[in-house]
C-alpha positions as CSV (number, residue, x, y, z in Angstrom):
1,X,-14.9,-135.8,124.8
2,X,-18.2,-135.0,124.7
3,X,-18.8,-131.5,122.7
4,X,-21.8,-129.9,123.3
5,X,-23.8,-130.4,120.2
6,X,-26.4,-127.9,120.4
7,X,-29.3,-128.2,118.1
8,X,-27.1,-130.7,115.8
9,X,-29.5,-130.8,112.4
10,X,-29.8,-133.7,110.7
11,X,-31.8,-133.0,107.0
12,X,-33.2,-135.6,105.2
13,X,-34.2,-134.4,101.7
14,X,-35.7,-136.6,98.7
15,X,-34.3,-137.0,96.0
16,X,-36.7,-134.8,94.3
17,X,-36.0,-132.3,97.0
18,X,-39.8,-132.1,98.2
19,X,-39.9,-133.1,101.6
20,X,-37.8,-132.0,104.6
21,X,-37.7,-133.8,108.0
22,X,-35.8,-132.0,110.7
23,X,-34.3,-134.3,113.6
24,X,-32.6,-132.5,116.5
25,X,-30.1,-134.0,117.8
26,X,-28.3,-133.3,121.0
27,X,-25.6,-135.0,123.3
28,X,-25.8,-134.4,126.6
29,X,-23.8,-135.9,129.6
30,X,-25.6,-138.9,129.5
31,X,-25.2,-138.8,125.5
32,X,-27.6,-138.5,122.1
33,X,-31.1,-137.8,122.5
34,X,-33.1,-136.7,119.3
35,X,-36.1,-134.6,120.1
36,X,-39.0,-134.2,117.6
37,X,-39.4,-130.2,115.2
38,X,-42.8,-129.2,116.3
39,X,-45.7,-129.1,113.6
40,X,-47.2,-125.6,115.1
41,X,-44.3,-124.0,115.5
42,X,-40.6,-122.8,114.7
43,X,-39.6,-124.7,117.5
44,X,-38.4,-128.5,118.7
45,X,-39.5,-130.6,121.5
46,X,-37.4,-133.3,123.7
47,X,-40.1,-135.1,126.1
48,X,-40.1,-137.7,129.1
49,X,-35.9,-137.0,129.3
50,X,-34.8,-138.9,132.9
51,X,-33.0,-136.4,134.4
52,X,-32.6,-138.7,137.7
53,X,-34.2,-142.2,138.5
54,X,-36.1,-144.1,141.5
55,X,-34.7,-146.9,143.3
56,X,-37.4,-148.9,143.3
57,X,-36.2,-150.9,146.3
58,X,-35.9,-147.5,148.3
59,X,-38.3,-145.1,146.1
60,X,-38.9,-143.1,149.2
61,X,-35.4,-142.2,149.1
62,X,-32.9,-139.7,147.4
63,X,-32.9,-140.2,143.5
64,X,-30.5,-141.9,141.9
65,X,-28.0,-140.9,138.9
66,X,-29.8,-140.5,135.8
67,X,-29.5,-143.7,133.8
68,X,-26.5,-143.5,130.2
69,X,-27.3,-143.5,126.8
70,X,-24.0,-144.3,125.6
71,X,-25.0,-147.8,123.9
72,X,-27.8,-146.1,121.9
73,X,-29.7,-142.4,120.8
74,X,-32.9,-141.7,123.4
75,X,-35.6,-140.8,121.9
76,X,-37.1,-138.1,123.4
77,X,-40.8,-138.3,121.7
78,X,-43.3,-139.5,124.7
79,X,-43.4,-137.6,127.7
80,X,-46.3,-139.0,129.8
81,X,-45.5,-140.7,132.9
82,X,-46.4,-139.4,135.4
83,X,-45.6,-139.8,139.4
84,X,-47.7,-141.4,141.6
85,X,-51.3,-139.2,142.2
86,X,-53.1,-139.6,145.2
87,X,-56.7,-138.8,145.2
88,X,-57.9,-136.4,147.4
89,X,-60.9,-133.9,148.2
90,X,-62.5,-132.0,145.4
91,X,-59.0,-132.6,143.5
92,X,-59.3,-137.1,143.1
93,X,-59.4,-138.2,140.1
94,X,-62.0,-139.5,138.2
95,X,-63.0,-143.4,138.7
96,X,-61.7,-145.2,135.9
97,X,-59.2,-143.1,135.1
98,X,-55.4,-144.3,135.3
99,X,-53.0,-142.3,133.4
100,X,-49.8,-143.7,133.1
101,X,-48.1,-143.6,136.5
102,X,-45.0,-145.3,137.5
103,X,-42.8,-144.3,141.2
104,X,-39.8,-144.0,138.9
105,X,-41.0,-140.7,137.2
106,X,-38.3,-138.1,136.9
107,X,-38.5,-136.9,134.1
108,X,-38.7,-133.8,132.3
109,X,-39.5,-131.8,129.0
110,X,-37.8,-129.4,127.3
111,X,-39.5,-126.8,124.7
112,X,-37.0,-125.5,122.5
113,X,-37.0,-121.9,120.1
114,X,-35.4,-122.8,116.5
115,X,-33.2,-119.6,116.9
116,X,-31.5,-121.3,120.5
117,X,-27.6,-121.9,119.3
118,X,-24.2,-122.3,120.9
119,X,-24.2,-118.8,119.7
120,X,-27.0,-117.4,121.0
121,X,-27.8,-119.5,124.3
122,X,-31.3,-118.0,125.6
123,X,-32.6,-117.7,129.1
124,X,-34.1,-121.0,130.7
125,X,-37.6,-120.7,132.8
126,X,-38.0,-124.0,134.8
127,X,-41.8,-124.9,135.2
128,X,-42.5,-126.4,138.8
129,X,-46.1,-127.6,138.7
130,X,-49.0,-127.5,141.4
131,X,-51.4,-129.8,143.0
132,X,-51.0,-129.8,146.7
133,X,-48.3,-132.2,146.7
134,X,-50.5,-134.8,146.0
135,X,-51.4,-134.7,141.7
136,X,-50.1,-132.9,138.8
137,X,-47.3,-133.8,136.6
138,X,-45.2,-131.5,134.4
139,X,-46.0,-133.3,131.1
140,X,-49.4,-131.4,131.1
141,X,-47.6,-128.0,130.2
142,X,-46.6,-127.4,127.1
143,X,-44.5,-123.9,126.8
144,X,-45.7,-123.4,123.1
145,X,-46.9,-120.2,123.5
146,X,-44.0,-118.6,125.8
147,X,-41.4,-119.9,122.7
148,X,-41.9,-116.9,120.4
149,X,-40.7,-114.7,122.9
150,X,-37.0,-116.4,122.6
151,X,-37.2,-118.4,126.0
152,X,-36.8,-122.6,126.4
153,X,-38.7,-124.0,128.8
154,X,-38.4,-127.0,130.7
155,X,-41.4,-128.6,133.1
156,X,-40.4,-131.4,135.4
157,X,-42.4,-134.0,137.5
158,X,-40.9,-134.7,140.9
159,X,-42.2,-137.7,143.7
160,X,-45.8,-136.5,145.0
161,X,-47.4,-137.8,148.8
162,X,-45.8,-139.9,150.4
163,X,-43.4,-140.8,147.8
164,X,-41.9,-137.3,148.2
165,X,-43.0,-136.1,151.8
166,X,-43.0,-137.8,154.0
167,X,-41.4,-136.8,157.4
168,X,-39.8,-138.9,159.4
169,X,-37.1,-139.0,162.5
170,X,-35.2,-141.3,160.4
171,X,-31.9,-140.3,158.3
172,X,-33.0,-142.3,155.3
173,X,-36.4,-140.6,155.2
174,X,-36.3,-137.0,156.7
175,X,-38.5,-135.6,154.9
176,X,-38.9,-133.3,151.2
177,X,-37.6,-135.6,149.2
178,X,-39.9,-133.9,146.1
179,X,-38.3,-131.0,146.2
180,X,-35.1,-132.4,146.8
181,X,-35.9,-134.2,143.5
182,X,-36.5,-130.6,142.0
183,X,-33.1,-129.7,143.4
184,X,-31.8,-132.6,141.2
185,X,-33.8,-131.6,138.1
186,X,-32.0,-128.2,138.7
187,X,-28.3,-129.3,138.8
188,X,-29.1,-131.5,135.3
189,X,-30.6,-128.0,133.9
190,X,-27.3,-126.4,135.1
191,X,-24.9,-129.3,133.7
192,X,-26.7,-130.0,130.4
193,X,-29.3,-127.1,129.2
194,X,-26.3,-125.3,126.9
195,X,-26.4,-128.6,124.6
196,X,-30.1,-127.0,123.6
197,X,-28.4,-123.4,123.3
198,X,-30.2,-122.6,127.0
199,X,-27.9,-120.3,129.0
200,X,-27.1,-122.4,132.6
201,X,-26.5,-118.8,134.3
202,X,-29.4,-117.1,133.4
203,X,-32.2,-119.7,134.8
204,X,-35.8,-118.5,136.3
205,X,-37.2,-121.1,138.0
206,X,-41.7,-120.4,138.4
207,X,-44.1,-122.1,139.7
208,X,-47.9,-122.4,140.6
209,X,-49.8,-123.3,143.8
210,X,-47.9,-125.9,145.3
211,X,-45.2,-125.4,142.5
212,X,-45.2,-121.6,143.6
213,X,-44.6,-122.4,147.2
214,X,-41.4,-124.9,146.3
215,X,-39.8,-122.2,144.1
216,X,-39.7,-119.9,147.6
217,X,-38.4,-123.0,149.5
218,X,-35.5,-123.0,146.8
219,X,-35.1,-119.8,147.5
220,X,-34.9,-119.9,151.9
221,X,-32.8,-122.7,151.1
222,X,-29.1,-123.5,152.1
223,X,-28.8,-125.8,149.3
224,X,-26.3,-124.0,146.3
225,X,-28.7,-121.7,144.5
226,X,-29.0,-122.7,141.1
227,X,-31.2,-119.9,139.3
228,X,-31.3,-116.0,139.1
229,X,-34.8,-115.2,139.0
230,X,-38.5,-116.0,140.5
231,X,-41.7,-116.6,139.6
232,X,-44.3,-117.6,142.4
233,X,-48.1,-117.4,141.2
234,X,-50.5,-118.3,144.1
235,X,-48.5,-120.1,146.5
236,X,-46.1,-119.6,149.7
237,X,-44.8,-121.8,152.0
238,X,-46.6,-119.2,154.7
239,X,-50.1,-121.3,153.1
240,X,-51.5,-123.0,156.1
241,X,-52.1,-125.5,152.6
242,X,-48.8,-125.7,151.9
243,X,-46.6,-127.2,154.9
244,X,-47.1,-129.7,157.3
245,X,-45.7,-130.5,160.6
246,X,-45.1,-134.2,159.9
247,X,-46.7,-136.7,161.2
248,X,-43.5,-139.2,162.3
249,X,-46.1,-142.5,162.5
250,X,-47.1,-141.9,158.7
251,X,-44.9,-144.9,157.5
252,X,-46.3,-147.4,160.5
253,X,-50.0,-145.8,159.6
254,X,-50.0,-146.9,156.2
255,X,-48.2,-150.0,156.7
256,X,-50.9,-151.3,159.1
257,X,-53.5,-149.8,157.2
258,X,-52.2,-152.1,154.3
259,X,-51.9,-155.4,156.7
260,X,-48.7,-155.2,158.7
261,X,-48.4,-155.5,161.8
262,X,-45.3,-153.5,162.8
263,X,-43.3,-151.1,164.9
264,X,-40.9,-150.6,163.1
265,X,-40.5,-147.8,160.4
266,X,-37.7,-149.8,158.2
267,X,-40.1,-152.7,158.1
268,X,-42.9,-150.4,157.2
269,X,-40.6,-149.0,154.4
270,X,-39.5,-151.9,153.4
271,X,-43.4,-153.3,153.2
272,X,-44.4,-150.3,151.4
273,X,-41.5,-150.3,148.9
274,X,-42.7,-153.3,147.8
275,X,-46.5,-152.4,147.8
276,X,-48.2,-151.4,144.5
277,X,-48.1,-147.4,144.1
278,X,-52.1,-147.3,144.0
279,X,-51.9,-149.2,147.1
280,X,-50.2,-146.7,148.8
281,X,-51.9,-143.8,147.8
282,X,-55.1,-145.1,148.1
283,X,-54.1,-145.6,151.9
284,X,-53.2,-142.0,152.2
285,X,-56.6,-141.1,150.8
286,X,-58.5,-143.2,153.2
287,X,-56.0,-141.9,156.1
288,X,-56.1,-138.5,155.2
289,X,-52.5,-137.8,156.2
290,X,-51.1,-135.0,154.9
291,X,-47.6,-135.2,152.9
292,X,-46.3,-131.6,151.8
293,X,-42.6,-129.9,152.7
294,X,-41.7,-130.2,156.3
295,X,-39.0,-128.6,158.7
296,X,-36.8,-131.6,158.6
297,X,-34.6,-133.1,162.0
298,X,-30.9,-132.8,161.5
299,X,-29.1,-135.9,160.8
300,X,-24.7,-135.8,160.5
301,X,-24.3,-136.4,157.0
302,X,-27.7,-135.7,156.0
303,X,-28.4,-132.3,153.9
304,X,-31.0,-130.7,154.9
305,X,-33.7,-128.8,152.5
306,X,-35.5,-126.9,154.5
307,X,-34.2,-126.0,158.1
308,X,-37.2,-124.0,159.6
309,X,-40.8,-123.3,160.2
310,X,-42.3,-121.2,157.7
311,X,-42.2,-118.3,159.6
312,X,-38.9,-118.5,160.2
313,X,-37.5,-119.0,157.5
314,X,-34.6,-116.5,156.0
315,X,-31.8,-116.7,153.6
316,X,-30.6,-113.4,152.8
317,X,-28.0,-114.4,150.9
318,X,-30.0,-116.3,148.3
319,X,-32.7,-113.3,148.4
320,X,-30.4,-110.6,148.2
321,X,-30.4,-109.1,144.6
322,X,-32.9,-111.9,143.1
323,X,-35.9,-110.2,141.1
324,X,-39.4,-111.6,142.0
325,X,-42.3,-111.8,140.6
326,X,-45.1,-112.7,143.0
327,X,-48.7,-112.6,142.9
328,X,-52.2,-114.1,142.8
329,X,-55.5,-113.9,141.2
330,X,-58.0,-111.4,142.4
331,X,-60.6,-114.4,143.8
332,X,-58.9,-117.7,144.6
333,X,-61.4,-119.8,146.2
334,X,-64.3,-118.6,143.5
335,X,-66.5,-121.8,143.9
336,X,-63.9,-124.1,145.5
337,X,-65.9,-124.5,148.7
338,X,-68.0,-126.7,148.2
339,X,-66.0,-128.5,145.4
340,X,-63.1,-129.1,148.2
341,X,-65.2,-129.5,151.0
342,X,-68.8,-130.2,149.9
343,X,-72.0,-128.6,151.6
344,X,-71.0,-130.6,155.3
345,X,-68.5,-127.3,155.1
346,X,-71.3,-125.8,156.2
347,X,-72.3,-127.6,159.1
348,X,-69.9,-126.6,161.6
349,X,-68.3,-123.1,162.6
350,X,-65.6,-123.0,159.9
351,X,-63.9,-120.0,161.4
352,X,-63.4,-122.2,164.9
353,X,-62.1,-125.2,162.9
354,X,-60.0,-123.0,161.3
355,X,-58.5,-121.2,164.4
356,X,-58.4,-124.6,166.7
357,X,-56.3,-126.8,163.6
358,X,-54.3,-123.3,162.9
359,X,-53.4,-122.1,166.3
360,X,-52.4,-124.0,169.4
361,X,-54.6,-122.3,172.7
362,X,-56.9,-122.9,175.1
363,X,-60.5,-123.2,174.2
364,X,-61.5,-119.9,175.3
365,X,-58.9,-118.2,173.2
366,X,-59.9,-120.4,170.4
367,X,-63.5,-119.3,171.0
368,X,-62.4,-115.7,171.1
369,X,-60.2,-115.2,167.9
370,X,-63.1,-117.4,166.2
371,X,-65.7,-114.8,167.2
372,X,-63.1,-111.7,166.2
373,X,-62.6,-113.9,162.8
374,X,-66.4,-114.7,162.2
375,X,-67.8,-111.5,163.4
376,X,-65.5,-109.7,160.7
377,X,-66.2,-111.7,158.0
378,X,-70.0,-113.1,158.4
379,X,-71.4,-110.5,160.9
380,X,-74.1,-111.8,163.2
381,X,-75.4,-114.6,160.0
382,X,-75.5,-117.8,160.6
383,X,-73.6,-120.0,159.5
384,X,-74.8,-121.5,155.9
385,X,-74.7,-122.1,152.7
386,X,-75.8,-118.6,152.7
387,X,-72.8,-117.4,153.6
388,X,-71.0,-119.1,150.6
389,X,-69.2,-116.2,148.9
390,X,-68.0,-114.6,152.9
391,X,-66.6,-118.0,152.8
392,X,-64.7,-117.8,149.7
393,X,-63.3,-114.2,151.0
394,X,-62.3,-116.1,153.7
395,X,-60.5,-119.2,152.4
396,X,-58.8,-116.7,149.9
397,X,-57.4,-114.3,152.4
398,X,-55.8,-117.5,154.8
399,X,-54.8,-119.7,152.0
400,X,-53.2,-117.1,149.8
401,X,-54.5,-113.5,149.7
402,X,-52.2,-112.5,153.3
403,X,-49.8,-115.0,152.7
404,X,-48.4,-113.7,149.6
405,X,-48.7,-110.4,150.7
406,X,-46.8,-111.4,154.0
407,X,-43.9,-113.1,151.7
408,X,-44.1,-109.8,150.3
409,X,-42.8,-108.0,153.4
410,X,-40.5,-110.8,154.0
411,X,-39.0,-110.6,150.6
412,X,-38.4,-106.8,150.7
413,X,-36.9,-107.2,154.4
414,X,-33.9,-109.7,153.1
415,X,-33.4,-107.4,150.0
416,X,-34.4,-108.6,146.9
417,X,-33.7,-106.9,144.0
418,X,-37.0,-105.9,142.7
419,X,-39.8,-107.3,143.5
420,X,-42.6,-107.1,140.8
421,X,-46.5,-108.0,142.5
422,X,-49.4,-108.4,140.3
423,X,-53.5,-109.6,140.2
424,X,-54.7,-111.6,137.8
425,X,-58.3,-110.5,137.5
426,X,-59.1,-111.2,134.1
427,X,-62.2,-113.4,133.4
428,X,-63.5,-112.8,129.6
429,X,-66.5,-112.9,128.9
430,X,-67.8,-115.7,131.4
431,X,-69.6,-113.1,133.4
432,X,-67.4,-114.6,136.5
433,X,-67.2,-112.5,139.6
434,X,-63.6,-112.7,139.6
435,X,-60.7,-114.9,138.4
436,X,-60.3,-117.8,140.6
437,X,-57.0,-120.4,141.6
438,X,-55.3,-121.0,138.2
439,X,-57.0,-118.9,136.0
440,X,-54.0,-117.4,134.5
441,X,-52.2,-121.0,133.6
442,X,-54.4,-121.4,130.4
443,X,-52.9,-117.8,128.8
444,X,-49.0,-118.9,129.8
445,X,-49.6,-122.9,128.9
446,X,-50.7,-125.1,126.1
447,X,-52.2,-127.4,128.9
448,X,-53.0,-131.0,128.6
449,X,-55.4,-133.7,130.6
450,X,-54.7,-137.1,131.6
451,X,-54.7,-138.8,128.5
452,X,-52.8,-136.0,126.4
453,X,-56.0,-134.5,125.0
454,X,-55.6,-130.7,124.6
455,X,-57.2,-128.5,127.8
456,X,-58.8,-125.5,125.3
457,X,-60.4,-122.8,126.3
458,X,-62.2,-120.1,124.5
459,X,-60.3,-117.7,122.5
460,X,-61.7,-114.4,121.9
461,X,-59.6,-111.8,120.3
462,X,-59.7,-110.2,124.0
463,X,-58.2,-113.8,125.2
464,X,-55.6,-114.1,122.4
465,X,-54.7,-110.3,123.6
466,X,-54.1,-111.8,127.3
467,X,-52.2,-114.7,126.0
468,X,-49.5,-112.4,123.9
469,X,-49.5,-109.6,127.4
470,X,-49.3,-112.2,129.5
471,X,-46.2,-114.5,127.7
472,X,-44.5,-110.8,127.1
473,X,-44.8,-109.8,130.4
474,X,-43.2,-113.1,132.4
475,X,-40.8,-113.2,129.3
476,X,-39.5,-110.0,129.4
477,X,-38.9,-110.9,133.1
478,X,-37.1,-114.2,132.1
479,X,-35.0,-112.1,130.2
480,X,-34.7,-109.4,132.2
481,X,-35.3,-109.2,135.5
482,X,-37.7,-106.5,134.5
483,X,-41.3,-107.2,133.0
484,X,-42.1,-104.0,131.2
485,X,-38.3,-102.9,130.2
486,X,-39.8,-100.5,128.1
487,X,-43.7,-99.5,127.0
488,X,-45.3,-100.4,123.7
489,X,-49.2,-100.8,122.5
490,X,-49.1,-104.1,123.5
491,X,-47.8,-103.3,127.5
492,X,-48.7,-100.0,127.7
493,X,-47.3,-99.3,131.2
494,X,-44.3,-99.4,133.2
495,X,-44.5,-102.0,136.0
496,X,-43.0,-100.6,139.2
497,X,-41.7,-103.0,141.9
498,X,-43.0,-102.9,145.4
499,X,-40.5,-100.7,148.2
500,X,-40.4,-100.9,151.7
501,X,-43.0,-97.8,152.3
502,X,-45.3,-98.7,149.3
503,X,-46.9,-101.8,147.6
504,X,-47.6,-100.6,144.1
505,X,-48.9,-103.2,141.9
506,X,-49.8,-104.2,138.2
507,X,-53.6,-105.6,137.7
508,X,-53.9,-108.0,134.8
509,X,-57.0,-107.6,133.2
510,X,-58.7,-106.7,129.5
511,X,-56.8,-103.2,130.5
512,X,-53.4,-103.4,132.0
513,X,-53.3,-100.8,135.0
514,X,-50.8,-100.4,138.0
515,X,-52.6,-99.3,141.1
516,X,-50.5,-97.5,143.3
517,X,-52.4,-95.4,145.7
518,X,-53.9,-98.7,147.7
519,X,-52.7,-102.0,148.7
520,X,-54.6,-104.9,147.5
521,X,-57.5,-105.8,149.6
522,X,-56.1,-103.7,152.3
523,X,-59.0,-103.4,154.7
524,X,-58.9,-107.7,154.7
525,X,-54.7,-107.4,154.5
526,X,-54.7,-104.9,157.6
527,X,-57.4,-107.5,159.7
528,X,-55.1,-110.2,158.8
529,X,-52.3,-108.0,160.1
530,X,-53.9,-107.3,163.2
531,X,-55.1,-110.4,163.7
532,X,-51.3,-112.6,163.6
533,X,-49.7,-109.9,165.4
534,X,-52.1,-110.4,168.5
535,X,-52.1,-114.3,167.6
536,X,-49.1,-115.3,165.5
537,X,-46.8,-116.6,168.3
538,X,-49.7,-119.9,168.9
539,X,-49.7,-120.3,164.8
540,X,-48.4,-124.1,165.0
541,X,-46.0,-122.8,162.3
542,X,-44.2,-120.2,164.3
């Protein structure tokens, strides 16, 4: 029978009793891995662990049972394959640059305190990463720092672009199959996390971006709910950047666009199956198709992930009674105009390209909310690079600013338990005019670039201050439910949750400070609220 070994110690002492190596070793279901002690901390690592694997003949489909280690002990030492990446906008990667990328990618790391027993099992946070869907791989964040607070983390890649999203009428490809592959890494947490002296009932799954937006599509959906907390930083499936309506041709599109000449979506599927990964990517690049979570068509026999529009979407049983812990940064778009969209942004009326992708109407209506939109924002300016930072305000408030705040409202409606809102505003001293997308990852994350090198930043005492706030605030949630379960020097104030009549919440910065008297943003929050209730039934998400 396999006992769960948790944290099995194997010394290895000279006869001179000088040196002492450490090995963990654990058996899990699919037997002995041995994970590595950590040289920077009172803590033990297990990297690039298949929790599931690809069927290369069919890696669009649903993953496959993680392979056995019964004939020998994995070792779990190198964690850097990563899925597929497809470049795309400001966000492609470098020429030249080829981390190591392979379609069968599911794999995952595990951070693990010293004091994590049998005895003691500790509460789990699963890291889902960002990047549109399209990049990113969990093997770029370490959870070094988030260790001392007695948590074990675990960040895990899932299939990216097409790989993992596309949508199509077809049973064997209906769409999600990333998060689907999250779903998996979620059940392998639940069956095999106590062999690391993790407790399997006491699981907050968090995310960023993209990864923020999939831990509230866990959450709507009416898959088994495997977690008891959230943690969504700047991301919702409400994100006009963050769902997609399919596009049912993408298999035949790429196919052609790769030299077949077909009809057929199993040929295409077949073809691409046996096309190169860079291949396909590079075709969605050139295409620009879009592959992010979709409403997926019901099939007999086929689960389904996610069953509605954004808008629609609703699971009160799976909300009811789950604490939250939502938020954003005080300026997301800072600067990523013109790096996602270069100057040509510029050229056009960005407020009707908005409205006419956004909304379906007639062109006068278009022309009409565009004008109510532009004249809010802009005034009677032109439009130009000179209206650059109007342009950021703008881009924040659709992409995430009233998106958030409108899963917010949602969240409260279905009951949640508590629902805990902050903004990150905290910039150092860069002089910054406010902290943009991501800012807060480097203060939670040891984070790592494509070829393992370590992502530094600067680390002022006033940084090192945010780093130990920060990891105590979303730990004490972890462990919680409750991010300030009591006040000290360090978190001098009591976070209160957000209620149906009031929105208090908790700004991040050198000083903490909950505001309480006014929303955030709340003359921009009340246009926005304005604006969807005259408008929200032609949003092509509704």
């Amino acid at each position: 029978m396999k006992a769960l070994i948790v944290l099995s110690i194997v010394f290895v002492v000279n006869v001179y009793g000088a040196d002492q190596r450490i090995d963990p070793l654990v058996l899990i279901n699919q037997g002995l891995v041995r994970g590595q002690k950590a040289t920077d901390g009172d803590y033990s690592t297990f990297l690039g662990i298949p929790y599931a694997k690809v069927d290369l003949d069919d890696p669009f489909g649903p993953a496959r049972a993680a392979p056995s280690f019964e004939e020998e002990i994995f070792y779990a030492n190198e964690g850097t394959v990563q899925c597929p990446l497809t470049p795309f906008s400001g966000y492609a990667r470098a020429a030249g640059i080829s981390p190591v990328e392979s379609v069968d990618c599911l794999q995952l790391n595990i951070f693990v305190p010293s004091q994590a027993s049998i005895r003691n099992p500790l509460p789990v946070l699963v890291w889902i990463h960002g990047g549109t869907y399209l990049s990113g791989t969990g093997h770029k964040f370490s959870g070094r720092k988030l260790l001392k607070h007695g948590v074990i983390v675990v960040a895990i890649n899932y299939r990216l672009g097409a790989y993992g999203f596309i949508c199509l009428n077809n049973p064997a490809v209906p769409g999600n199959q990333g998060l689907k592959d999250q779903y998996v890494a979620l059940q392998w947490v639940r069956d095999n996390i106590a062999a690391f002296g993790g407790n399997p009932y006491n699981v907050t799954i968090a995310g960023q971006s993209a990864g923020s937006a999939s831990v509230l599509l866990h959450l709507f959906s009416p898959k088994e709910k495997l977690f008891n907390k959230v943690i969504a930083e700047s991301g919702t499936p409400l994100s006009p950047d963050m769902f997609t309506n399919g596009d049912a041709d993408a298999a035949l599109k790429l196919a052609n666009y790769l030299g077949l000449n077909t009809t057929d979506d199993q040929q295409a599927l077949d073809f691409l199956a046996k096309s190169h990964h860079s291949l396909v990517t590079g075709a969605t690049h050139d295409l620009k198709i879009e592959f992010k979570p979709c409403r997926e068509n019901s099939f007999s026999g086929v689960d389904i992930f996610v069953d509605n529009q954004p808008y629609s979407l609703s699971n009160s049983r799976k909300v009811r009674n789950t604490p939250i812990l939502i938020g954003n940064t005080d300026f997301e778009y800072r600067g990523d105009v013109r790096q996602m969209h270069g100057n040509e942004f510029f050229d056009k009326d960005f407020f009707y390209s908005w409205i006419q992708n956004t909304f379906v109407m007639e062109n006068e209506e278009v022309y009409t909310a565009a004008k109510i939109v532009r004249h809010f924002y802009v005034g009677d300016k032109d439009i130009s690079s000179d209206v650059n930072t109007e342009a950021e305000y703008f881009n924040s408030d659709i992409v995430f600013n009233h998106p958030i705040q409108d899963t917010i409202t949602r969240l409260i409606n279905e009951n949640a338990s508590h629902v805990y809102e902050y903004v990150f505003s905290y910039v150092g001293d860069t002089g910054l005019s406010g902290a943009a997308h991501s800012a807060e990852l480097p203060f939670l994350f040891d984070l790592y670039g494509d070829f393992g090198e370590l992502m530094t930043h600067s680390s002022t005492e006033d940084d090192l201050l945010m780093v130990d706030r920060l990891t105590t605030l979303w730990t004490n949630f972890i462990k919680y439910g409750n991010p300030t379960p009591e006040t000290s020097e360090l978190i001098p104030v009591t976070w209160s949750p957000v209620t149906a009549n009031s929105r208090p919440y908790l700004i991040i910065n050198k000083e903490l400070r909950m505001e309480t008297e006014e929303r955030f943003l709340k003359e921009r929050m009340a246009f926005w609220d304005l604006f969807y209730s005259i408008y929200g039934q032609y949003n092509i998400f509704a």
